[in-house]
GUKOL-183707 format. One record per residue: residue in three letters; y, z, x of N, C-alpha, C in turn. Coordinates in steps of 0.1 Angstrom, whole numbers, padded with zeros to 4 digits, always signed. Layout:
BEGIN
alaYZXYZXYZX...
***
This chain:
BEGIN
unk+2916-0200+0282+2920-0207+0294+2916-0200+0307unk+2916-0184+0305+2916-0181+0318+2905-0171+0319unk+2889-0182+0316+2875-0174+0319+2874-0164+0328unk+2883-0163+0339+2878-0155+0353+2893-0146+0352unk+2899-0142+0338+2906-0129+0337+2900-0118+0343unk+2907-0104+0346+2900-0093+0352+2897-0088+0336unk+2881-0082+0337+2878-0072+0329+2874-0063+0331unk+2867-0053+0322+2859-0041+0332+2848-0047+0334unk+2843-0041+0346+2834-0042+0356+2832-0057+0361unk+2845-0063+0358+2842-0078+0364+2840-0072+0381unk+2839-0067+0386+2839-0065+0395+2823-0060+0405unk+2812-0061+0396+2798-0057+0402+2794-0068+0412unk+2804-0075+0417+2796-0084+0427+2800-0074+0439unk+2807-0065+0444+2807-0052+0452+2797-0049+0455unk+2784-0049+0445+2770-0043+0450+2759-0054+0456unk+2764-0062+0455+2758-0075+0459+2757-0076+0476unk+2745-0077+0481+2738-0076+0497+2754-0081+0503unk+2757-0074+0514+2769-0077+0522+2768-0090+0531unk+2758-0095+0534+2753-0110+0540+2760-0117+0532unk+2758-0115+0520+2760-0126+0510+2780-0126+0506unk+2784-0114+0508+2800-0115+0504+2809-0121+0514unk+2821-0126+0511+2831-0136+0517+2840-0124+0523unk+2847-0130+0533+2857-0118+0542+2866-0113+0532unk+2870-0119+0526+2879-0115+0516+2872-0101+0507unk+2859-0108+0504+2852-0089+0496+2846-0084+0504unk+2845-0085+0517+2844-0072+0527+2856-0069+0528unk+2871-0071+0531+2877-0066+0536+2883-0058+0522unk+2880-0061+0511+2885-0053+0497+2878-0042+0491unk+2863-0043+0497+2856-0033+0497+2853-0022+0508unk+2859-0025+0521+2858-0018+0532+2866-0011+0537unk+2883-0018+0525+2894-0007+0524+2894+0002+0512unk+2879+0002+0508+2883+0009+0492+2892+0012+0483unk+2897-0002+0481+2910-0007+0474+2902-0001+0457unk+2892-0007+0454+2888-0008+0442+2882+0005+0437unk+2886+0010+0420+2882+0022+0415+2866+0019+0409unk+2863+0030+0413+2848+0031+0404+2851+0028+0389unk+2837+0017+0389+2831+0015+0371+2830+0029+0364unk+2828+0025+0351+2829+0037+0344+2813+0045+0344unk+2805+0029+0349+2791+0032+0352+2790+0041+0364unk+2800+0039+0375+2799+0045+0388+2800+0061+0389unk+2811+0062+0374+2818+0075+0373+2826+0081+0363unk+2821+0092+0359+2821+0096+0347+2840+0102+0347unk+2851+0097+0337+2862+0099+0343+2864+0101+0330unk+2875+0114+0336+2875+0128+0323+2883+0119+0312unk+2884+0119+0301+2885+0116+0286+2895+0124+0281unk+2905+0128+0284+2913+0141+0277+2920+0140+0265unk+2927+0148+0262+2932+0148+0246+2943+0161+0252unk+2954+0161+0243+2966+0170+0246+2974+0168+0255unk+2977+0175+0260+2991+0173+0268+2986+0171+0283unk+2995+0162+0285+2996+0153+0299+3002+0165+0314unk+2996+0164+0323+3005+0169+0335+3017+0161+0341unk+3026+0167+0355+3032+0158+0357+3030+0156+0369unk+3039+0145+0377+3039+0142+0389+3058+0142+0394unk+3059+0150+0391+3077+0147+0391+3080+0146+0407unk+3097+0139+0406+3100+0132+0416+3102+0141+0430unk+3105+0152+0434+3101+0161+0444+3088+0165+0447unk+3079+0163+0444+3067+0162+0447+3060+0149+0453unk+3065+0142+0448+3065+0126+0453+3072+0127+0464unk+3081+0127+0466+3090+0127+0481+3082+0137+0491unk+3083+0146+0487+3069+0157+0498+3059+0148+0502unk+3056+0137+0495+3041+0129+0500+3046+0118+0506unk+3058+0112+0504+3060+0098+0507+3072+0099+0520unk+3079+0109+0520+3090+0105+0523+3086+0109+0541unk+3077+0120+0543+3074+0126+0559+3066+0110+0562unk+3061+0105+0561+3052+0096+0562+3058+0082+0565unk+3071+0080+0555+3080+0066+0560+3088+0070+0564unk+3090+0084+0578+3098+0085+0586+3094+0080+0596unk+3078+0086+0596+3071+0080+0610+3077+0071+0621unk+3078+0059+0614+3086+0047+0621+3095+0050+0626unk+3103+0058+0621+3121+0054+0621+3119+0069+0635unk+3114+0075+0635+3120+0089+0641+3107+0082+0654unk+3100+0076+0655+3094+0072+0664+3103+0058+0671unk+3106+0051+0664+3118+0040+0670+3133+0047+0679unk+3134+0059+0668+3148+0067+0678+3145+0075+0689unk+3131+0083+0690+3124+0085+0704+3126+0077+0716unk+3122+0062+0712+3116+0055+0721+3130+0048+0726unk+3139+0047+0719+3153+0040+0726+3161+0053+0731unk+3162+0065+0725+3163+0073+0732+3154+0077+0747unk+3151+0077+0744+3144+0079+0759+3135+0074+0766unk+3139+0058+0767+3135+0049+0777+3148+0037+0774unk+3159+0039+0767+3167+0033+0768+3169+0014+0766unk+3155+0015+0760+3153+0000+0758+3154-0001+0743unk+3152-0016+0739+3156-0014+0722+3138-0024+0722unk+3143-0026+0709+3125-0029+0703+3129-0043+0696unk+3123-0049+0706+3121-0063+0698+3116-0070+0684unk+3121-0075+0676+3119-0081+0661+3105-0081+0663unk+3102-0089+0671+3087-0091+0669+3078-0082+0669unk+3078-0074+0680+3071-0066+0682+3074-0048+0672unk+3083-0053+0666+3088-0047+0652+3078-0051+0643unk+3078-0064+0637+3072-0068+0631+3058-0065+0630unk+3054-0068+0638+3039-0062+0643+3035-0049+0642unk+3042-0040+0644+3042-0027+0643+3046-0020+0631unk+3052-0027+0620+3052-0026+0610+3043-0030+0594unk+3040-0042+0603+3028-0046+0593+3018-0038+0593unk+3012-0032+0605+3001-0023+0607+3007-0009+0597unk+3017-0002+0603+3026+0011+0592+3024+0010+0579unk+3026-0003+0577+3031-0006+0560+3015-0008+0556unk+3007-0015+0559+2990-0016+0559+2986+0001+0555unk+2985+0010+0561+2982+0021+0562+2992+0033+0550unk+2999+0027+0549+3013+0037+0538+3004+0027+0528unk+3003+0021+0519+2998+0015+0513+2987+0020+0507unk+2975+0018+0516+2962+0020+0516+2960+0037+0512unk+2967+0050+0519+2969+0059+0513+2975+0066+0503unk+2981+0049+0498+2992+0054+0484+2974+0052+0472unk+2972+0040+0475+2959+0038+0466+2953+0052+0466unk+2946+0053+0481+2937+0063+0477+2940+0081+0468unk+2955+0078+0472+2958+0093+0461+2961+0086+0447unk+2964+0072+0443+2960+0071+0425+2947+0071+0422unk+2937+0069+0431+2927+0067+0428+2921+0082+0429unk+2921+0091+0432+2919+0107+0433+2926+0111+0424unk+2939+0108+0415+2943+0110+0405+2936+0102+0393unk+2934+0095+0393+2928+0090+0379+2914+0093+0376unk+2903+0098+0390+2894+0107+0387+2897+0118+0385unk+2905+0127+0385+2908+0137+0380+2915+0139+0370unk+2922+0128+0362+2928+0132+0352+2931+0126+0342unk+2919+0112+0347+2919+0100+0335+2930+0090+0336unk+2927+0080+0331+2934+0067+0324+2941+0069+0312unk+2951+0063+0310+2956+0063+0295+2949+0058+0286unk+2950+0058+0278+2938+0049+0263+2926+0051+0272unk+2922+0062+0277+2911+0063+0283+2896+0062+0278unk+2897+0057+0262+2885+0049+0258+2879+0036+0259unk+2886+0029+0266+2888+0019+0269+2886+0020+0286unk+2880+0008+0288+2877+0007+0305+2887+0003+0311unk+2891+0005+0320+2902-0003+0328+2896-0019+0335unk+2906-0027+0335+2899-0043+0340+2898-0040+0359unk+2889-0050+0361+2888-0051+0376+2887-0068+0380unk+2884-0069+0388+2886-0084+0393+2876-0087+0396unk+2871-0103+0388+2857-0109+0388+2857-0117+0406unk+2846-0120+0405+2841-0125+0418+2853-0139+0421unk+2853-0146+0412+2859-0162+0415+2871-0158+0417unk+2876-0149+0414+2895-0145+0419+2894-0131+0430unk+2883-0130+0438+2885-0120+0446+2897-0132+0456unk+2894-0145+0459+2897-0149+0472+2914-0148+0473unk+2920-0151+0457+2932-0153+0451+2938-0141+0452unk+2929-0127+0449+2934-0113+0449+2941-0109+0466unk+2930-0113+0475+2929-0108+0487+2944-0118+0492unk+2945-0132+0494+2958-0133+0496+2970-0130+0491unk+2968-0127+0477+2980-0119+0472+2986-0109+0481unk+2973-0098+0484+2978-0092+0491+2983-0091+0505unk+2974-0101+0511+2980-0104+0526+2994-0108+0525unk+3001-0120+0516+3012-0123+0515+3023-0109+0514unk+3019-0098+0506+3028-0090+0501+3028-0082+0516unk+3015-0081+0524+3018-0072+0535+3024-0077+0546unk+3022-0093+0551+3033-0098+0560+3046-0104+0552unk+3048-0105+0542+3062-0109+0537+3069-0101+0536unk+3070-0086+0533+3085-0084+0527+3088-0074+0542unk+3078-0069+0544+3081-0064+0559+3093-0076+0569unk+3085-0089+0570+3095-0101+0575+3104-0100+0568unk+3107-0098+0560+3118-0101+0552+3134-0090+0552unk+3127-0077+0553+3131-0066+0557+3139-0069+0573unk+3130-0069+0579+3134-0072+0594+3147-0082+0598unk+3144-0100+0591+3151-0108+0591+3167-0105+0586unk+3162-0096+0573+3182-0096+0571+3189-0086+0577unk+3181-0078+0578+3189-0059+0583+3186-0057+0594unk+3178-0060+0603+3178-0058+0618+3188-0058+0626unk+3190-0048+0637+3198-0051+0646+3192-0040+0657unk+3189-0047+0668+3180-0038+0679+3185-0036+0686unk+3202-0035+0686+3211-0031+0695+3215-0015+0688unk+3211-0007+0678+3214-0001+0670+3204+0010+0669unk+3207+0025+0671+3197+0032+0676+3191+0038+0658unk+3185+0044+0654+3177+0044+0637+3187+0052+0633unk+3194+0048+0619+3210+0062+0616+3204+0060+0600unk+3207+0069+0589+3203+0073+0582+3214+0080+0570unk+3221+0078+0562+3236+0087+0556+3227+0096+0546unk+3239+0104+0550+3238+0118+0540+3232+0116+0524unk+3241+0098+0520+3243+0092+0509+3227+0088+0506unk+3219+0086+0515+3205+0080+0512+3205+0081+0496unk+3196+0092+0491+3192+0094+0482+3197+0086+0471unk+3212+0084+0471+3223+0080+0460+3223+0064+0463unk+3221+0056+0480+3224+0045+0482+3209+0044+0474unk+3197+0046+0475+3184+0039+0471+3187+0042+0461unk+3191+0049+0453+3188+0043+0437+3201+0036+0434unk+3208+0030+0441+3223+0023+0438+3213+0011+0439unk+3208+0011+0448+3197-0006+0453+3189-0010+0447unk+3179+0003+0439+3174+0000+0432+3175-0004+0420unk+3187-0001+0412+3193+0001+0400+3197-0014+0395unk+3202-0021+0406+3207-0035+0409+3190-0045+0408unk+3183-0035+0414+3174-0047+0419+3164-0046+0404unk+3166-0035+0402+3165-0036+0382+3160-0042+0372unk+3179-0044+0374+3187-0052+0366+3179-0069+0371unk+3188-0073+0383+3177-0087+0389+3162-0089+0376unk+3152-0079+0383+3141-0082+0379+3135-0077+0363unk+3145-0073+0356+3145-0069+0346+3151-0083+0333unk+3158-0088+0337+3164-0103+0333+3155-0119+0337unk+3151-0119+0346+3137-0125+0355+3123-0123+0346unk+3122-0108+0348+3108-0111+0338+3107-0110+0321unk+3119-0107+0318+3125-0113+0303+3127-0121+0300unk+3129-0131+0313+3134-0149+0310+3118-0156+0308unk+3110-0146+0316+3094-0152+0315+3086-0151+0303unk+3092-0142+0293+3082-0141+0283+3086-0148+0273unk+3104-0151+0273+3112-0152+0257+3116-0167+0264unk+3116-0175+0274+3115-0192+0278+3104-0192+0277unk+3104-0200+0270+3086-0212+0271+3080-0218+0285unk+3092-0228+0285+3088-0232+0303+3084-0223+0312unk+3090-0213+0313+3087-0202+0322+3076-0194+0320unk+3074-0192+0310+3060-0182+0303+3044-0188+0309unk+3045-0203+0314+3034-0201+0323+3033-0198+0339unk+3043-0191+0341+3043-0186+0354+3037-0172+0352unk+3040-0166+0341+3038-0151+0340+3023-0152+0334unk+3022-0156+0327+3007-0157+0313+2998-0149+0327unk+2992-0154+0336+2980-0154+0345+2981-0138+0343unk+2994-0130+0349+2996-0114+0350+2993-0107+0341unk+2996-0114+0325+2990-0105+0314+2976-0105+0311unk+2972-0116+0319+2951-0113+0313+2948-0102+0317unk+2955-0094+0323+2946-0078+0324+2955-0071+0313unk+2946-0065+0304+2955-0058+0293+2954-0040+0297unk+2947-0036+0309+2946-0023+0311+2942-0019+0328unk+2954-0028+0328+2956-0030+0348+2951-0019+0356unk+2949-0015+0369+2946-0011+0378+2953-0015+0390unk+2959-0005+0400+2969-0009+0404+2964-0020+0416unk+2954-0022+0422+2956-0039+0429+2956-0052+0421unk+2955-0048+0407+2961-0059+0402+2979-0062+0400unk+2988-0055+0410+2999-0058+0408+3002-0071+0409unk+2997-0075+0418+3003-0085+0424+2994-0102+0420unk+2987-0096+0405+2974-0106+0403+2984-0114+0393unk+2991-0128+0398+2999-0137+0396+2999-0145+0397unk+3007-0158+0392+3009-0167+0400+3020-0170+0408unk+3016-0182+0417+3020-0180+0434+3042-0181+0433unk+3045-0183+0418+3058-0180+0415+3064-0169+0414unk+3058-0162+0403+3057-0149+0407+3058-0138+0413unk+3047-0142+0420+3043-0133+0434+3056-0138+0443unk+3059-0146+0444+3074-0150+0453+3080-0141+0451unk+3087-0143+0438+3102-0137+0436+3095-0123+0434unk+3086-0114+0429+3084-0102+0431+3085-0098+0445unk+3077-0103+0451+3077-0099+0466+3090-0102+0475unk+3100-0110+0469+3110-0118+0478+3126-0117+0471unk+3120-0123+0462+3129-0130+0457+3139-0116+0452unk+3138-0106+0445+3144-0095+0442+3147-0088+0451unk+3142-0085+0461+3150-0078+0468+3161-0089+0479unk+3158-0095+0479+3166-0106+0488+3181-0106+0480unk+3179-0109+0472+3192-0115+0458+3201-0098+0456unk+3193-0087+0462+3199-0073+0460+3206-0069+0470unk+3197-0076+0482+3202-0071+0495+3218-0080+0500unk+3215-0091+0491+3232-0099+0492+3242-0095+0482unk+3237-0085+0473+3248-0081+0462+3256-0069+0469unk+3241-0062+0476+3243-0048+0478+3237-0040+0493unk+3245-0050+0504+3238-0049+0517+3239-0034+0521unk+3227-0030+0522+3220-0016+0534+3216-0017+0545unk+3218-0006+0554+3214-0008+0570+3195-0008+0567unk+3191-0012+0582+3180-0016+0581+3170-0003+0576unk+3171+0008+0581+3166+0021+0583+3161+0027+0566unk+3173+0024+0557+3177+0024+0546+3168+0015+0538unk+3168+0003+0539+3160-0009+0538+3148-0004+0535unk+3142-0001+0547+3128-0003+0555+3124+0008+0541unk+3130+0018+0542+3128+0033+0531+3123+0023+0521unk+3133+0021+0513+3133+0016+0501+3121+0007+0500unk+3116-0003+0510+3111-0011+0506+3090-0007+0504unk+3091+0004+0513+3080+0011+0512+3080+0018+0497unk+3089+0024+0497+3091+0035+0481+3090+0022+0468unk+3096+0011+0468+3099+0000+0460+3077-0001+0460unk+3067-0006+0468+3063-0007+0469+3049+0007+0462unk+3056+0012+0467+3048+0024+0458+3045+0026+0445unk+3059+0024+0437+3063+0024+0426+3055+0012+0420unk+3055-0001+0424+3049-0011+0419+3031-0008+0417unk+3028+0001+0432+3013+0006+0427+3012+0014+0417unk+3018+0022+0416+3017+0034+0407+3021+0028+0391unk+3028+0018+0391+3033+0014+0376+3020+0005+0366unk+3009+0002+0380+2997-0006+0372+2982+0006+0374unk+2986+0014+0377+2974+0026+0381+2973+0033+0367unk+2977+0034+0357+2970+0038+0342+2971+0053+0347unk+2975+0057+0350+2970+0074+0355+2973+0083+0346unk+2968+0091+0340+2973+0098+0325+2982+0109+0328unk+2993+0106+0333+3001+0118+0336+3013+0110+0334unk+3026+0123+0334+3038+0120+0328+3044+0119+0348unk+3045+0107+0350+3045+0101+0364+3059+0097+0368unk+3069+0098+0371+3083+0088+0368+3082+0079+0384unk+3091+0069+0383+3098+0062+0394+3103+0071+0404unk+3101+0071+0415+3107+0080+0426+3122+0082+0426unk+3127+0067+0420+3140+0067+0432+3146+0065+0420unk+3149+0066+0411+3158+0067+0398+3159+0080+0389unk+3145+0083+0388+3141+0090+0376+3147+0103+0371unk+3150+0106+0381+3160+0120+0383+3172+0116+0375unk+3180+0107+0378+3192+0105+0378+3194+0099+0359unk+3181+0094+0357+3180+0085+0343+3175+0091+0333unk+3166+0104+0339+3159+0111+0327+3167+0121+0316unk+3181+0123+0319+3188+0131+0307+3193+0122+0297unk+3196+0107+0304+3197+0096+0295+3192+0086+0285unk+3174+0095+0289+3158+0090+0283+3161+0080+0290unk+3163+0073+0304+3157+0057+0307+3152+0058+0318unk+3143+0071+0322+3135+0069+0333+3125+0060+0332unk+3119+0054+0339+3106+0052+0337+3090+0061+0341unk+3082+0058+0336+3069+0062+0337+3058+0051+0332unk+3045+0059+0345+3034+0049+0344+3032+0043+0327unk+3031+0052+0316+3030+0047+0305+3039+0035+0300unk+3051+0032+0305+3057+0024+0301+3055+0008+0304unk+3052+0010+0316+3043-0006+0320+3029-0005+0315unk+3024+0002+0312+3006+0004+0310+3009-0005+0296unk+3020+0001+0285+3022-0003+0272+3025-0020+0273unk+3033-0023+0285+3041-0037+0285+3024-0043+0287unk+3019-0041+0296+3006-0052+0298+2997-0047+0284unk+2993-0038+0276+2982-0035+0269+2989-0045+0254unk+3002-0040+0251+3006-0048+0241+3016-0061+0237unk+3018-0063+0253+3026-0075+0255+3018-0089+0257unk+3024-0096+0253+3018-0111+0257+3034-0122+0259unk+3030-0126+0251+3045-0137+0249+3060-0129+0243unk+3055-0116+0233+3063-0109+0228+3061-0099+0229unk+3071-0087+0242+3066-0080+0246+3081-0067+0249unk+3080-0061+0252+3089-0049+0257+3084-0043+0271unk+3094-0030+0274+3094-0026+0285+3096-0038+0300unk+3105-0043+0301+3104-0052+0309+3104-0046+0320unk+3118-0036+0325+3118-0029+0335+3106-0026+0346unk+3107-0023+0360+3095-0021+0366+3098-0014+0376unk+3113-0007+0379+3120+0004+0380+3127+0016+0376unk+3126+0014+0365+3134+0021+0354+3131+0017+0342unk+3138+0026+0331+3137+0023+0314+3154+0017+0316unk+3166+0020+0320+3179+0018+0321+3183+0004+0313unk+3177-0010+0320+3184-0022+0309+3176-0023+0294unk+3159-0014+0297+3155-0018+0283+3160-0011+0276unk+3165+0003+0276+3172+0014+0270+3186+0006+0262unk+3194+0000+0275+3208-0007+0272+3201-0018+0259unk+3193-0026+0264+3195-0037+0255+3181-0041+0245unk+3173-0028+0242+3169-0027+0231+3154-0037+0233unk+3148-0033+0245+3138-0035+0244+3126-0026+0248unk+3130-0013+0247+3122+0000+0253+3112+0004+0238unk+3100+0003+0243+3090+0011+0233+3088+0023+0233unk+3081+0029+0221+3078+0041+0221+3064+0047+0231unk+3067+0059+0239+3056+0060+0247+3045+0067+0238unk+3032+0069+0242+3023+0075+0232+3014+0082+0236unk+3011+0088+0249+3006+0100+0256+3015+0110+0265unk+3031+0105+0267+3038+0111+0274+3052+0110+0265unk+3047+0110+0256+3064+0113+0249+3067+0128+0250unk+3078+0132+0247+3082+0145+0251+3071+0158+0248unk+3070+0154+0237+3063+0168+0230+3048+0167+0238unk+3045+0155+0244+3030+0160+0249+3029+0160+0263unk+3042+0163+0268+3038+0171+0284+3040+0179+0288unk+3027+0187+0300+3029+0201+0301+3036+0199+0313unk+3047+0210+0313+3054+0207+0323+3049+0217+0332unk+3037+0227+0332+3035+0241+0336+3025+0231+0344unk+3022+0219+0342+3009+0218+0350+3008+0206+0359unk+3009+0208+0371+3014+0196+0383+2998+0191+0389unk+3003+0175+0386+2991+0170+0393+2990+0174+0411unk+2977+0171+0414+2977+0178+0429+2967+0169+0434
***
């Protein structure tokens, strides 16, 4: 059914005279969203134990970076006494969140030439020409939606940027919730029939690459981009500041969970707290849900291992199980 699935090197229309490509594959090639062919680039093949990327080292990269905003917004009402309009919030975050993004890619993608893909005999899939146009709105939707979305419920521009001590403990309370949500959601998509053709389109890549997160259909892509965190933020309302965090780090995690990257990788905002429990997650654990899931599948989770742990649908990992990571040796 689905001739124009991503495979490897569906993607050589990149080299193709730039007269001839549509805005959509200039602007996907011009942000160097997409990883080199295997033809383009010889990517290391390893065997033995995995490095890590553990969760303070992640925060060192992510967390100076999605302050920007916030310590730039408390500047500016501090000392000019004005507050900042939604809109012009809006606008100024789409651009932030464009850019936090774009530099999340380019360090998986400097990590997976350095350290390989999982089942790294195997090519990783890319996106053929006829679904560049489908790819590229995916992602425009994801970069002006959840930003609006963020803004619309937790804003208040009477309110100068405040921040609790609790952070650390409120995001993974939000997260944990928003879980659960999307953990029962994309369970109902594989084990209902009716529903299973909303997801099918997501599984044609059996060895994803992280801009195919969001390579779905337009149901989908809703409730990932929307619909979960909306249904979390009314279970479990956060100030905006808090929000805005999360929703960048939420977004991170979603890149990093389809990036194949051969290292023992966890979720930022849980992993700490889930790993004595075994229900952290890691990149392997969604790599396995897309490589050997279809209709009947595991690992549902896309924040954590925590409900598949609880309710017995967590698989066995196979490059990062305990005994094969070095813990002496940090990705960089």
């Amino acid at each position: 059914m689905y001739d124009n699935r991503p495979r490897p090197r569906g993607d050589d229309w990149k080299f193709k005279d730039r007269s001839k490509m549509t805005r959509a594959q200039k602007v996907i090639v011009d942000r160097k969203i997409l990883n080199r062919s295997a033809a383009e680039y010889d990517y290391p093949k390893l065997q033995g134990k995995v490095p890590v990327n553990l969760e303070w080292s992640q925060h060192m990269t992510l967390f100076p970076l999605a302050m920007i905003p916030i310590v730039a917004r408390w500047l500016f009402m501090r000392l000019t006494g004005w507050t900042v309009h939604p809109v012009i919030l809006y606008m100024l975050t789409v651009v932030f969140n464009s850019h936090f993004t774009r530099q999340h890619f380019y360090r998986l993608r400097r990590y997976v030439e350095t350290y390989g893909f999982l089942d790294g005999e195997v090519e990783r899939d890319s996106i053929p020409e006829s679904m560049v146009g489908k790819l590229y709105n995916e992602m425009l939707n994801g970069l002006l939606g959840r930003p609006l979305m963020v803004i619309f419920l937790s804003y208040d521009r009477t309110k100068l940027p405040t921040l609790s001590w609790w952070l650390p403990l409120q995001l993974a309370v939000f997260t944990i919730i928003a879980d659960f949500v999307y953990y029962w959601v994309h369970r109902a998509t594989h084990e209902i029939p009716w529903l299973w053709k909303f997801h099918r389109l997501h599984h044609t890549t059996k060895h994803p690459s992280s801009y195919l997160l969001g390579f779905a259909d337009e149901p989908q892509e809703f409730f990932d981009a929307l619909g979960t965190p909306i249904l979390t933020y009314l279970a479990y309302p956060i100030g905006f500041d808090a929000f805005y965090i999360w929703s960048l780090y939420f977004n991170s995690i979603e890149i990093m969970g389809h990036s194949g990257v051969r290292a023992y990788y966890p979720g930022v905002l849980t992993s700490i707290l889930l790993r004595p429990f075994g229900a952290e997650i890691v990149v392997e654990d969604h790599d396995l849900h897309h490589r050997f899931g279809w209709r009947d599948s595991h690992n549902y989770g896309k924040q954590s291992m925590l409900w598949d742990t609880l309710f017995g649908t967590a698989s066995n990992r196979v490059e990062t199980r305990a005994e094969n990571i070095d813990w002496d040796s940090r990705v960089q």
